[in-house]
C-alpha angles and dihedrals in degrees: 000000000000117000120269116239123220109224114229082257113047128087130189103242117221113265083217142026119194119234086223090062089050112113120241126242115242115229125234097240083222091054098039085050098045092054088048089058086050098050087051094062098040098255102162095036080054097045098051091049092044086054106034098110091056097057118072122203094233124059133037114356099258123230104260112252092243098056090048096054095042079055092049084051088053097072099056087043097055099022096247110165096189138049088229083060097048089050094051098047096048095046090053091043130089088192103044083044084058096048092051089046097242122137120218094257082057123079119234115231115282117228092248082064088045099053088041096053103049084046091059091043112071127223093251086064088048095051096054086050083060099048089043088065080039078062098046083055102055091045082063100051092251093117132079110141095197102112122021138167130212130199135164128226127179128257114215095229113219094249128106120234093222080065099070133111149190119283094211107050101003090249109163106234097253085063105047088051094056082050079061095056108040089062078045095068095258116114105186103017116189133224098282100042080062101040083050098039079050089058107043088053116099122219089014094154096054107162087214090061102042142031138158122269097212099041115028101171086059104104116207096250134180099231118217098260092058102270129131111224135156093252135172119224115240119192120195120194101204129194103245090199095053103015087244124162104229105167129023119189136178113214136172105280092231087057113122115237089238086054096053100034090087094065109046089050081052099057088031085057093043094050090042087052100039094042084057094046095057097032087041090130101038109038097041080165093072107109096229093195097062139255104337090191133038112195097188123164126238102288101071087049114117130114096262099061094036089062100044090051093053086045088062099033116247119139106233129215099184109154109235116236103228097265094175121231108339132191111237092187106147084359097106101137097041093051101054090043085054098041087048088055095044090054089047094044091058094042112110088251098048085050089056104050096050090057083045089054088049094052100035100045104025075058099057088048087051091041090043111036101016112045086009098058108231104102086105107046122224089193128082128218130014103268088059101043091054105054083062098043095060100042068053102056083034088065091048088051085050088048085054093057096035082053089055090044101035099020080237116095096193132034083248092069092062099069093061091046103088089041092068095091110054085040083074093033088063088033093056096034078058098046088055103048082046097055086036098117103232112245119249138202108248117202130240100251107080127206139201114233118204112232081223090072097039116118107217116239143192131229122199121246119210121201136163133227142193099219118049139327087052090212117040120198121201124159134213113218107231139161 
């Protein structure tokens, strides 16, 4: 036998590798904080029991219920739309392995386990999961259910327009056009006689007529950019006192804001009143009767909501849409509900707490559908989008306690975090090169200046403190 030859590339890998000479994931000090946050309050004990009717002894080994729902957290943390995206994300990162609990000689979940897994587990099981981080809030003192807003924002669905179909025989809608044109006159109508039959046609995305096959719970919506898509509705009821998300429904996208409101103050009112029956002894804070008080913005004003608010008791602070003069005649009722909420709305506090709802829940969509990917769906149907949306809100309700802890609220505050400093050094060397007089030639010949004819002046002091403002300015008087 000849002797074998080793080309210039190729390299004799070990047999075995010993688990010793692996290298250790470091950890992401958010992420290693935030699971120890998690560990402190039971998570994974709770989620297994919470779970437990959904796993069998016999078939594939399951993903455990506590990995699923940290994935699920991944994907508000680092803004992943998709569970594609989460798997592979997971699976290319040492500090999301370590957050899941995997080692590097372990595979991460794939997104066919993950999918798998949130289609065995049901919303209501999703939804404890979300009032048991309700009830790490309120432990916190992050929690007071006594005035809450509510407000709705469109979802793009992950359905195409050109997809849809009639309701009535199933007919695409190309079809259905030169159907049009043939009655028309025309018998084989190009590209441009459809495109301009199409345009001259009125309520020709009526949601009656048409839906998506793929998708039937997708509406056929105007965004609010312009654009026409196919779009869920998605209403958040926010904590005004903490900025909390305490309800998350999914709703048509043609719903009017009147017709959905009744559902997102109920589940706000169930998770208040569970979350204080369970923290009864350690958020004494937690109103247990419900929202007291509902700030809502124009769109939910009309008489019918204003009286059944005032017949359970709830003060309302809806801002009123200019309606002109309007006859109250057999209206008595609705006249002094609306006239109660128009005197609250103009005091100095209801004034307060609308620019607060502005601020607090147009602040959860930004931080949840913006920054946090999910304003285009990768889900279908309902049942499916909210079981994400609300692992989701329950990682905005988890920011809300690391901020208070870490003074970050997502694993991306932390890289501008060392920087801060420097950021004031080169701010305050500026400021005083700026307030630096230039020097100036003086001449020779000297004079004598009167005090009488002086204009006093004021230099700027610089000096630097530890608390906060960083860079405090006084100024000494001189002449």
């Amino acid at each position: 036998m000849s002797l074998g030859r080793r080309g210039p590339n190729e390299k004799q890998e070990p047999i075995w590798i010993e688990a010793a000479g692996l290298a250790t994931p470091v950890s992401h000090p958010f992420y290693e904080r935030l699971n120890r946050l998690l560990d402190k309050h039971g998570f994974d004990a709770f989620a297994e029991s919470a779970c437990r009717d959904f796993y069998a002894e016999v078939g594939r080994p399951g993903l455990a219920p506590g990995v699923y729902f940290r994935a699920l957290l991944v994907g508000y943390f680092e803004g992943i739309d998709s569970e594609r995206g989460i798997a592979w994300r997971t699976g290319d990162s040492l500090a999301l392995r370590s957050f899941l609990g995997f080692e590097l000689n372990e595979t991460t979940p794939d997104h066919s386990t993950i999918s798998r897994t949130r289609r065995l587990i049901d919303v209501e099981t999703h939804r404890k999961v979300f009032v048991w981080v309700l009830g790490m809030l309120a432990e916190e003192g992050l929690l007071k259910g006594n005035t809450v807003a509510i407000d709705g924002t469109t979802l793009e669905a992950n359905a195409a327009l050109r997809s849809i179909v009639r309701r009535d025989n199933g007919q695409v809608y190309e079809e259905f056009l030169k159907g049009l044109a043939k009655e028309s006159g025309i018998e084989t109508p190009t590209r441009e006689q459809l495109a301009k039959l199409d345009r001259k046609r009125k309520k020709k995305g009526n949601n009656d007529d048409w839906k998506n096959p793929h998708d039937p719970d997708a509406q056929i919506t105007k965004m609010k950019d312009g654009c026409t898509h196919l779009a869920h509705k998605a209403e958040h009821g926010v904590d005004l006192d903490t900025g909390a998300v305490l309800a998350v429904t999914l709703q048509s996208a043609t719903a009017g804001d009147t017709n959905t409101l009744h559902e997102t103050l109920t589940r706000c009112g169930e998770h208040i009143r569970e979350v204080a029956v369970e923290t009864e002894d350690k958020a004494e804070q937690v109103n247990p009767e419900g929202p007291a008080e509902l700030v809502l913005d124009k769109g939910y004003h009309s008489n019918d909501v204003m009286v059944i608010l005032k017949d359970v008791e709830v003060r309302s602070y809806c801002s009123e849409p200019d309606r002109g003069r309007r006859n109250w005649i057999g209206k008595e009722e609705e006249k002094s509900a609306v006239y109660q909420n128009r005197r609250r709305i103009r005091g100095e506090r209801g004034k307060r707490l609308l620019r607060r709802r502005g601020e607090l829940v147009e602040r959860s969509f930004a931080h949840m559908y913006e920054t946090g990917g999910m304003r285009r769906t990768h889900l279908r149907c309902h049942d499916n989008i909210i079981k994400r949306l609300l692992i989701h809100a329950g990682a905005f309700n988890l920011s809300l306690i690391l901020r208070k802890l870490l003074g970050r609220g997502t694993p991306r505050g932390f890289q501008g975090g060392p920087n801060t400093l420097l950021i004031h050094i080169q701010m305050l060397v500026r400021l005083i090169d700026g307030a630096a007089p230039p020097q100036r030639h003086q001449s020779m010949t000297q004079t004598v200046t009167l005090s009488e004819n002086v204009t006093p002046f004021r230099l700027p002091l610089f000096r630097l403190t530890l608390g906060d403002p960083f860079l405090e300015i006084c100024y000494a008087s001189g002449c």
